[in-house]
C-alpha positions in Angstrom: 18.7 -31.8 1.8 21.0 -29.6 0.0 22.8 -26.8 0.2 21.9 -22.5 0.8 22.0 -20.3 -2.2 24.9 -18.3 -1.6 24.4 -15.6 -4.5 21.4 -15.1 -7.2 22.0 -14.4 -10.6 18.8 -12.8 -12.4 19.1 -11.6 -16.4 17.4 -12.7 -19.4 18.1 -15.7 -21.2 20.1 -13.5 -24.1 21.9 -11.4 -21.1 23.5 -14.8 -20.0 24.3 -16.1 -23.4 25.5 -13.1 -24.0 28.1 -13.1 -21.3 28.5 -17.0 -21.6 29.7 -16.3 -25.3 32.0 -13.4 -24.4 29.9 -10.7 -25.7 29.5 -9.1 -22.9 31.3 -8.4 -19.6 29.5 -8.9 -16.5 30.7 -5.6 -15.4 29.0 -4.3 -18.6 25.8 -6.0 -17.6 26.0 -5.2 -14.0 26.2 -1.5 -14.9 23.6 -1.5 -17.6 21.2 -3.1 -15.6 20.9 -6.4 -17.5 21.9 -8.3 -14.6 21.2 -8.3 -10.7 24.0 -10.2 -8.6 22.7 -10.5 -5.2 24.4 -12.2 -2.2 27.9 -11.6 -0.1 30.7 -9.4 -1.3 32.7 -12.6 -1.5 30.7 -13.9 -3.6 30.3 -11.1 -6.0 33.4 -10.2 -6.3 34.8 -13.8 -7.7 32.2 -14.1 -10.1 34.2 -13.5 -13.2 36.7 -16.3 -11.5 33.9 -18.8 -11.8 31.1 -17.9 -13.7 33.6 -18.4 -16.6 32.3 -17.8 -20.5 31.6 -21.0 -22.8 34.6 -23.2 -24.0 32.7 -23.1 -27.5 33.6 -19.5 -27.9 36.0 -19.2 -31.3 36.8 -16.5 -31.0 38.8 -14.2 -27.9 36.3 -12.8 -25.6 35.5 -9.0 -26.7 36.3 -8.2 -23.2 39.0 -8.0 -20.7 37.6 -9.1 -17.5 38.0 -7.4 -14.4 40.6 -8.8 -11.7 38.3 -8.3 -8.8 40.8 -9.1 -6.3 42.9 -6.1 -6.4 41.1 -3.3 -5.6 
């Protein structure tokens, strides 16, 4: 029972709090390697929409994030 995987997310523990805090764009880690996205396009391209960053965060994220719907 249950449902597919649809994407995998693989990092380290610090990549992902990292990103979760705002301290670092998943384009950022993406391109530096930190973290592998692997799945569909659809998928990978809304994962900004709902991977989301931590509503703990004080302060503005220290990035912009990327609208991945308009190419």
């Amino acid at each position: 029972m249950g449902y597919d995987v649809d994407i995998y997310l693989s990092g380290s523990t610090k990549v992902f709090t990292k990103i979760w805090y705002g301290e670092l764009s998943l384009t950022k880690a993406i391109a530096d390697d930190k973290l592998k996205v692997v799945g569909e396009a659809t998928y990978r391209q809304t994962l900004q929409e709902w991977f989301g960053i931590s509503s703990f965060t004080t302060e503005a994220p220290r990035f912009v994030a990327p609208d991945y719907r308009h190419p």
